[in-house]
VMD Tcl script that draws the C-alpha trace (Angstrom):
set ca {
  {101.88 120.22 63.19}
  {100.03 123.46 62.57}
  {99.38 124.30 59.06}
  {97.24 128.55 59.86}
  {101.14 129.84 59.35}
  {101.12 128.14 55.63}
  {97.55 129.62 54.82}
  {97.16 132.64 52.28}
  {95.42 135.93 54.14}
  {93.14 137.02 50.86}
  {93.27 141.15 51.39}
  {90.17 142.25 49.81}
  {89.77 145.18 47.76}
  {89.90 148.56 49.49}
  {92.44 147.21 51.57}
  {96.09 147.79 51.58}
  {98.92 146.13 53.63}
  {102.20 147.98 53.79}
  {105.33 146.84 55.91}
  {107.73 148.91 57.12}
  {110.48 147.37 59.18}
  {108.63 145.39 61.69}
  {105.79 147.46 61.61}
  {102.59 146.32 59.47}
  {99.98 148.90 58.58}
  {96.69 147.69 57.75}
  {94.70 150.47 55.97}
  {90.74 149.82 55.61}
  {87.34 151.29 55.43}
  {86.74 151.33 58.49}
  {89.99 152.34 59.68}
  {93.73 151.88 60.03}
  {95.77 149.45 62.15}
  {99.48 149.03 63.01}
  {101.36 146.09 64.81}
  {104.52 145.14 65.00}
  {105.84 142.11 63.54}
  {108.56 139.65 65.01}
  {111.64 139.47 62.02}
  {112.18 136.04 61.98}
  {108.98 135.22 59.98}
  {109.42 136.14 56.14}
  {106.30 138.11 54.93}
  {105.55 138.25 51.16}
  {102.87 140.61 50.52}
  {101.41 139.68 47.04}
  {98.95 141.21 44.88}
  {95.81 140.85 46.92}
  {97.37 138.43 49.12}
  {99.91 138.09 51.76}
  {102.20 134.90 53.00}
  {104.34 134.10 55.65}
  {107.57 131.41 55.40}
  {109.64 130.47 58.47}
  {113.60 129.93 58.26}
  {113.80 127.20 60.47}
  {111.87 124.70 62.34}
  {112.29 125.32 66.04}
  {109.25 125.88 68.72}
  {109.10 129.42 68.81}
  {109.38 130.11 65.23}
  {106.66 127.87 64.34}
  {104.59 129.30 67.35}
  {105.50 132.67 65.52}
  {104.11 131.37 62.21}
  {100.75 130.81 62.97}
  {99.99 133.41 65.41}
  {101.26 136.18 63.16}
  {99.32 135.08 60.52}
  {96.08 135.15 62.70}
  {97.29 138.74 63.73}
  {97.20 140.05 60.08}
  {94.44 137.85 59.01}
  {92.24 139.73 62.37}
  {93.73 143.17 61.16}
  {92.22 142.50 57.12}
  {89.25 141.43 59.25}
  {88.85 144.31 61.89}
  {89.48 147.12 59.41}
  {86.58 145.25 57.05}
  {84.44 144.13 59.16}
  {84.84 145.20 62.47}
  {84.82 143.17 65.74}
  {81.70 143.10 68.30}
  {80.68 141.20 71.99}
  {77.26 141.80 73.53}
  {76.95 141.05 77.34}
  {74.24 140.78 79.19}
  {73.43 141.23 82.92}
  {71.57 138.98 84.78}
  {70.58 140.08 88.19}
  {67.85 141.74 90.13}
  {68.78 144.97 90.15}
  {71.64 145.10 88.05}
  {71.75 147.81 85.74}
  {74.05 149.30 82.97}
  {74.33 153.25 82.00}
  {76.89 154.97 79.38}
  {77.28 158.64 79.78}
  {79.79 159.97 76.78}
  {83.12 158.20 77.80}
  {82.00 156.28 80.89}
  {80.04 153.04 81.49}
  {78.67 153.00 85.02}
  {77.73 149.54 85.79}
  {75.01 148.71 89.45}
  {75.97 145.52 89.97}
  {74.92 144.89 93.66}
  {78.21 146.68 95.30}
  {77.65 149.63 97.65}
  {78.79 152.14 94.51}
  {78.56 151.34 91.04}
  {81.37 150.73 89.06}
  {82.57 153.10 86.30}
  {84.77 152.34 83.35}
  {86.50 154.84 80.67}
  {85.35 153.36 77.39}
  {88.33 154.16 74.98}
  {88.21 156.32 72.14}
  {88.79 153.34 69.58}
  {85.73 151.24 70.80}
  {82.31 151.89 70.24}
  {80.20 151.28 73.29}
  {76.17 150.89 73.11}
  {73.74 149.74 76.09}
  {70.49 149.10 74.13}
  {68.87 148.75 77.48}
  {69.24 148.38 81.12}
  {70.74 144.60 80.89}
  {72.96 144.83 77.52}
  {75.96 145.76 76.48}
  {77.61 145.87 72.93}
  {81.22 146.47 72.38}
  {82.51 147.15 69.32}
  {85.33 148.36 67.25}
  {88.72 147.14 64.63}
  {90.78 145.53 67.24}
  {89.85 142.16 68.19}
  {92.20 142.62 71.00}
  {90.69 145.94 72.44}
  {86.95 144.28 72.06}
  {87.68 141.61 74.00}
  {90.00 142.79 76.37}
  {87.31 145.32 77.01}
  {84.26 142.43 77.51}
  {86.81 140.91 79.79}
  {87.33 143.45 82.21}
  {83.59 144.53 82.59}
  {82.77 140.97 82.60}
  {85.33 140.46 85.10}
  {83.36 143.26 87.41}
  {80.67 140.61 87.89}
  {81.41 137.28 86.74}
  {78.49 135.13 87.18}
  {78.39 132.79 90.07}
  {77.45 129.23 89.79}
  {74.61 128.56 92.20}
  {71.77 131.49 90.83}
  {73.50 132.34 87.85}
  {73.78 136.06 88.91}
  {76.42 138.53 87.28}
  {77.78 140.02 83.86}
  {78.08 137.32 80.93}
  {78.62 137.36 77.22}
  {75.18 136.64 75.17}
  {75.96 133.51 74.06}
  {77.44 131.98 77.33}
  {76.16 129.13 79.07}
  {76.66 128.79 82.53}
  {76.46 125.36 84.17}
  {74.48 125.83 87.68}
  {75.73 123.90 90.76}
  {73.27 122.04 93.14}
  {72.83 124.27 96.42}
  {73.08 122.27 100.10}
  {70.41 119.92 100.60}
  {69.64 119.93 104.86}
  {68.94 116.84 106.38}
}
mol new
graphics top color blue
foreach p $ca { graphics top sphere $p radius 0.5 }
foreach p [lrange $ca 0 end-1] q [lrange $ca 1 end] { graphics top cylinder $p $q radius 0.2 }
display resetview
């Protein structure tokens, strides 16, 4: 039995939670973010804290439970804190360039790969091999580190390709000839 539906998101000062209908509006100093919410779970927003109850006990409400309180507990988060993901690039030759909106990635294709970076993300290459996303939404960070990461994934047998900093990747054993 899960028990993250039954825990109390603390909303720290600065930050105010408003529902509205099924929406929830998250307002922050870093920003403002809005979700909708499913009806079944009952929200009590609190002073400086918010709950959620379920009505019954059947699978998807108590899959609801949880995962809407780990929605509104990422929004308190996101519009305090922010998220971020750094990737790196590991390949000779592979290269990473951001010019305004676009990250152009040379990552051993015949023509490099470019990506709109979206206006709610913050996008910084440091240097030729790194990459830092970041922004509010833990959803649009790392939806965003998945699909450049997904431009190169690394390969198993040299390692080569786009992964996140703190990734480990297991190397295979090439052919051994007789």
């Amino acid at each position: 039995m899960s028990r993250i539906g039954y825990k109390t998101v603390v909303v720290p000062a600065g930050v105010e939670v408003k529902r509205d209908g099924d929406d929830v509006t998250v307002k922050g100093p870093k920003g403002s973010l809005t979700r909708t919410f499913s009806p079944v779970i009952e929200m009590k927003i609190g002073d400086g804290e918010v709950n959620f109850d379920r009505s019954d006990n059947n699978n998807k409400t108590r899959a609801l439970h949880g995962t809407m309180r780990a929605n509104l507990n990422n929004m308190v988060e996101g519009v305090t804190q922010g998220f971020s993901k750094n990737l790196k690039l590991v390949g000779v030759g592979y290269r990473a360039q951001l010019k305004g909106k676009t990250l152009t990635l040379s990552v051993g294709y015949s023509n490099p790969v470019e990506m709109t970076v979206s206006d709610n993300l913050k996008v910084e290459v440091p240097d030729n091999t790194t990459i830092n996303i970041s922004g509010i939404s833990k959803q649009e960070v790392g939806d965003f580190a998945a699909e450049v990461r997904a431009v190169r994934s690394p390969e198993p047998y040299k390692g080569k390709g786009i992964r996140y900093a703190n990734e480990h990747i297991t190397l295979k054993e090439g052919k051994t000839g007789k």
